[in-house]
N, C-alpha and C positions, 0 to 999 in steps of 0.2 A: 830642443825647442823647434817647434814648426813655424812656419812663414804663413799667417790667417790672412791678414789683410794688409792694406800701404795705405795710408790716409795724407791726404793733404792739407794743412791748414793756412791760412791767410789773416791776418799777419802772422808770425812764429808764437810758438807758445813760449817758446824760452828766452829770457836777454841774457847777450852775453857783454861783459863789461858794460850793461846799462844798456844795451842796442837791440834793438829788435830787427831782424832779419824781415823781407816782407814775404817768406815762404818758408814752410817748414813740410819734409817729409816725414814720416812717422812709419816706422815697421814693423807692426804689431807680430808676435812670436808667443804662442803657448805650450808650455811647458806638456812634456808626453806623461810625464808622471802625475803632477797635479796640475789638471787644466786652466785651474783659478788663479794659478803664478802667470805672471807676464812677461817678460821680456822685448822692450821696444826702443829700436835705435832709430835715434832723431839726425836728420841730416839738415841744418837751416841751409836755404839758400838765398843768393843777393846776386847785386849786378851792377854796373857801374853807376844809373841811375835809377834808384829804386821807384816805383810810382807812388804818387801821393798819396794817402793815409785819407778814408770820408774821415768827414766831423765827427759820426758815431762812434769813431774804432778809438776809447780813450784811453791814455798812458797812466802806469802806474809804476812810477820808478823809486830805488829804494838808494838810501844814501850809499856816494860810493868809497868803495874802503880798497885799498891794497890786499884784500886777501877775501877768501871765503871759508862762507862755515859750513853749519850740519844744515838740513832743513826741515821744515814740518811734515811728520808722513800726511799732511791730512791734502795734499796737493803734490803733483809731481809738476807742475811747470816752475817753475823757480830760477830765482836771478842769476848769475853764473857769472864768477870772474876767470878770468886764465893764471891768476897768482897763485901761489902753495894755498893750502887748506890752511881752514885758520880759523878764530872764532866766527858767530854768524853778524850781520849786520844788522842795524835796525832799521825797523818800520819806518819810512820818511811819511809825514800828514799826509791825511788825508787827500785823496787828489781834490784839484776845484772842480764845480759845477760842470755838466757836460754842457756846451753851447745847444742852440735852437736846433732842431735836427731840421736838415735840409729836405726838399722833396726830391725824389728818386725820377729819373723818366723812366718809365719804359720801352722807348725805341731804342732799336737795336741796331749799330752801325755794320754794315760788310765785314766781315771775318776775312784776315788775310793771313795766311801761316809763315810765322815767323821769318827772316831771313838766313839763310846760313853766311851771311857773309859777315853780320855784326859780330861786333868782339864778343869773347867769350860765349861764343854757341856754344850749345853742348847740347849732341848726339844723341843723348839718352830723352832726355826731355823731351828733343824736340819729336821723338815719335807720340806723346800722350797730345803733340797741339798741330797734328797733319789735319784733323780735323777739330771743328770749333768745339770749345767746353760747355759743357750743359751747363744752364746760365738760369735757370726758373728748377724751383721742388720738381721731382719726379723723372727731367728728361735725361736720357740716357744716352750714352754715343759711346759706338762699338771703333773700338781702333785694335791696327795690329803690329802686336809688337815682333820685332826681328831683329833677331843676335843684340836680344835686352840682356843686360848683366848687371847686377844689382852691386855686386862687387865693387864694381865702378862708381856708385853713389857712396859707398863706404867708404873705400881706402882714400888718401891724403897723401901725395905724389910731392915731395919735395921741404925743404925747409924744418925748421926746428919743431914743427909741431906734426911729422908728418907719425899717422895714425893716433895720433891723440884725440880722448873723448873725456866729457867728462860724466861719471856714474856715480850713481846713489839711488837710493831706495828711494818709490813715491807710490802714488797711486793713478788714476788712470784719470785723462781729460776728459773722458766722455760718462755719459750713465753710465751705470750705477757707481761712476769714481772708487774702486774697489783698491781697500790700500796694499795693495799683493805685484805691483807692476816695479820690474828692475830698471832704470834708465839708462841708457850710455848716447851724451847727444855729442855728435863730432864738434868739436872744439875749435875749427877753421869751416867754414861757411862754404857748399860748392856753390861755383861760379854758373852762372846763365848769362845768357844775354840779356839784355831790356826789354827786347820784344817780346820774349819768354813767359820772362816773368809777369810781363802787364797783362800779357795773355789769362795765365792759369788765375791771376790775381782778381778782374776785372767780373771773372766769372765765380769765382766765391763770394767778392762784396755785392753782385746780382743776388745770386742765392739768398745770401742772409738779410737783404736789406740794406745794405752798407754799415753791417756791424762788424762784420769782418766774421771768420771759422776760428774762434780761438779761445782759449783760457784763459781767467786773471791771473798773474805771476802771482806768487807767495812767497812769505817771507821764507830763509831758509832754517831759520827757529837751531835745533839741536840736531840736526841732523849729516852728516858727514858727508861732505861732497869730495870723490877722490879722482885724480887725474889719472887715466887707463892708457897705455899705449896697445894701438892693434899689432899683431906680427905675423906672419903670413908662415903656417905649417906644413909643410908637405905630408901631403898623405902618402902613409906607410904600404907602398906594394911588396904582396909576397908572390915571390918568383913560383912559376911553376916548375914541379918537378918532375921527370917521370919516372912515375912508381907500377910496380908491379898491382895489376888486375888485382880486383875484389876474389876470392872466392872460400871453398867453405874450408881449406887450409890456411894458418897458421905464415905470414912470411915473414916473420921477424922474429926475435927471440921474444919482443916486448909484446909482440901480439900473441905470440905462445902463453906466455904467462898470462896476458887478460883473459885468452881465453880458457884457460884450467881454474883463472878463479871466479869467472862466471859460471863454469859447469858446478865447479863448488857450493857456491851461492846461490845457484838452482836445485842442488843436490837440499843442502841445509832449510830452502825454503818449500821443497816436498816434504821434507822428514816434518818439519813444527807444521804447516798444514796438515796432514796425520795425523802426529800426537793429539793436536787440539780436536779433532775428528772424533779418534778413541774416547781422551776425557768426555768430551759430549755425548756420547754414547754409553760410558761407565755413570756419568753422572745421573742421567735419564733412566737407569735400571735400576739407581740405586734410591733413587725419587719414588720410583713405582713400589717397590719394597717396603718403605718408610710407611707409605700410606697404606698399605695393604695390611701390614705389622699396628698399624692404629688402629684400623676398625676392628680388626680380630682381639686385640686387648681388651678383658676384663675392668670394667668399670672399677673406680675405690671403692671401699666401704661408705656408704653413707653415715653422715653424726644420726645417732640414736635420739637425738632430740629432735629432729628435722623430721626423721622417718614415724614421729610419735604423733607431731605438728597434725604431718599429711594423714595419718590414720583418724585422727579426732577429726580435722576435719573432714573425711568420707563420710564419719559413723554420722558425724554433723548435718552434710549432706543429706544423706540417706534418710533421715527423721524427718527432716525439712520436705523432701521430697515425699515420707509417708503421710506426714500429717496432710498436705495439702491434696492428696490423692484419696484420703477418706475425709473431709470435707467436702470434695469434690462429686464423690460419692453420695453423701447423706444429701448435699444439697441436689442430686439427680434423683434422690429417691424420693425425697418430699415435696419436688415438683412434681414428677409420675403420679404419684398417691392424688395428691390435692386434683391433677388435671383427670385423672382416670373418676373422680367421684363428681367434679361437674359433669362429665360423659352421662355418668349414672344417672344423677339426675335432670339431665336434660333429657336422658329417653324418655324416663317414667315422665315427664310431662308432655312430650308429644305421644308420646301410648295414649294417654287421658284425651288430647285433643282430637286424635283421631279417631276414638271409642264417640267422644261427643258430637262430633258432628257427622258419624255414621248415625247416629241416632234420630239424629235430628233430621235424617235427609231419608229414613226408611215410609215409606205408605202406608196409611191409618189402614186397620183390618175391613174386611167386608161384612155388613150385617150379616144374620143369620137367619136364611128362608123360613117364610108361616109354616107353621105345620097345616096341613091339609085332609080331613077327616073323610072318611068313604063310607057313605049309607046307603 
């Protein structure tokens, strides 16, 4: 599990024996394998005098029992006793009416960073309040952390509860509440100062309005809530050794033997690369063959009744195609005839017209001179 982010909330999301802490760290971790799994260890923290609660930020307590149960996956903040696991508790009413909500100012008093001489400072904190917390949506302030150790927010230094959390399966306080989140919230409360806490506190109920950064608790319904202790692993170093240089000899009997059955196994995977080489190459001449051997093959005998079929109908054809070719025929001949004998008699009547009106268009003869008598 990776480390994504640290969120801080105001008041805690979780009660433990009925009490809400007025800060909670949260350490959000996603899984390398499936990113959608979560992993997020809750650290509440408290102080000797915690600051007061707005009217907005309302409780919602559940009856209290000697033991705890399982809870709803449909929420991961849930109420939390320190007794053995046990059945779950039930629902207490409805809470009452929220009072009149007050109005907020917006002046802002002098930021002074905390002091280190109140009881219960703590170190780690006090680097995220060297500088004042963003106090309105949007604003941002850059701090720098030195020789931060997370560690230090986790482990539990003393007494019958040291590393103890308590885990169960939930889902997640923020959008899209995704029911895939593992819980482990530490079971004793790190300590701050007062100043600390009013600090980080003061600037979450700005933010929100004085509704405070937090979740409704839920009931813990059928869900298993189990006591984990932390225990601190050393990590496994392997000594170094010195060994004889890399090279392309053999130094050990066990490296002899890898490497004869690696030449082996390269030997074996030339040979079946090959074979399969040849096969493809046997197969492929033997493909061209097949089909060269089909076209060259002799057709079947056709059925005699099929081949009778096809004969009637050519002879069929061929009649159909005579007739309609001497039709074709006669009807070209007695168009020619009929058109060639209008021809005829249309010359012989312009012959006629032009005989007549040459006739008509030639000069009456000239009389014929008196005879003339000589005496």
């Amino acid at each position: 599990y990776l480390l994504t982010s640290m969120v801080i909330h105001g008041p805690a999301e979780h009660l433990i024996d009925n009490v809400r802490n007025p800060l909670e760290i949260q350490l959000v971790h996603r899984s390398m394998k499936n990113p959608a799994q979560q992993l997020t260890i809750s650290i509440p923290i408290s102080c000797a005098k915690p600051p007061p609660k707005p009217v907005k930020v309302r409780e919602r307590k559940f009856i209290r029992r000697p033991w705890i149960g399982a809870g709803s996956a449909a929420s991961s903040a849930s109420s939390l006793s320190s007794g053995a696991p046990g059945p779950a508790p039930a629902p207490a009413p409805a809470p009452p009416p929220l009072p009149p909500p007050t109005t907020t100012t917006t002046t802002t008093t002098p930021y002074s960073v905390p002091r280190k001489i109140e009881a219960a400072f703590n170190a780690d904190l006090q680097q995220f309040l060297l500088a004042r917390p963003p106090f309105a949506e949007g604003q941002t302030v850059s701090v720098q952390l030195k020789s931060f150790d997370l560690s230090r927010l986790v482990e539990t230094v003393g007494g019958k509860d040291q590393g103890a959390f308590f885990g169960y399966s939930g889902s997640q306080t923020s959008a899209p509440c995704l029911d895939s989140t593992m819980w482990f919230v530490r079971r004793n409360p790190l300590m701050a100062s007062n100043g600390q806490v009013k600090a980080l506190a003061d600037a979450l109920y700005k933010i929100t309005n004085d509704f405070g950064s937090y979740r409704d608790i839920m009931p813990t319904n059928r869900r298993i809530v189990e006591v984990y202790r932390l225990q601190n692993v050393p990590l496994l170093s392997i000594p170094v050794e010195n060994r004889l240089p890399w090279g392309s000899n053999p130094r050990t009997d066990s490296e002899m033997k890898a490497q004869t059955l690696a030449k082996l196994a390269k030997d074996e995977a030339e040979n079946a690369a090959n074979y399969i080489k040849d096969f493809e190459s046997r197969l492929r001449s033997h493909q061209t063959a097949y089909a060269e051997a089909l076209a060259k093959a002799t057709p079947p005998p056709e059925d005699p009744e099929v081949v009778r079929r096809r004969e009637e109908e050519k002879h069929l054809v061929s009649r159909v195609r005579s007739m309609l070719t001497g039709d074709a025929n006669n009807a070209s001949a007695t168009v020619q005839q009929a058109f060639r004998g209008n021809r005829d008699a249309m010359n012989k009547e312009v012959q006629m017209i032009n005989r007549q009106m040459s006739g008509a268009l030639a000069p009456a003869p000239a009389p014929a001179p008196a005879a003339v008598g000589v005496r």
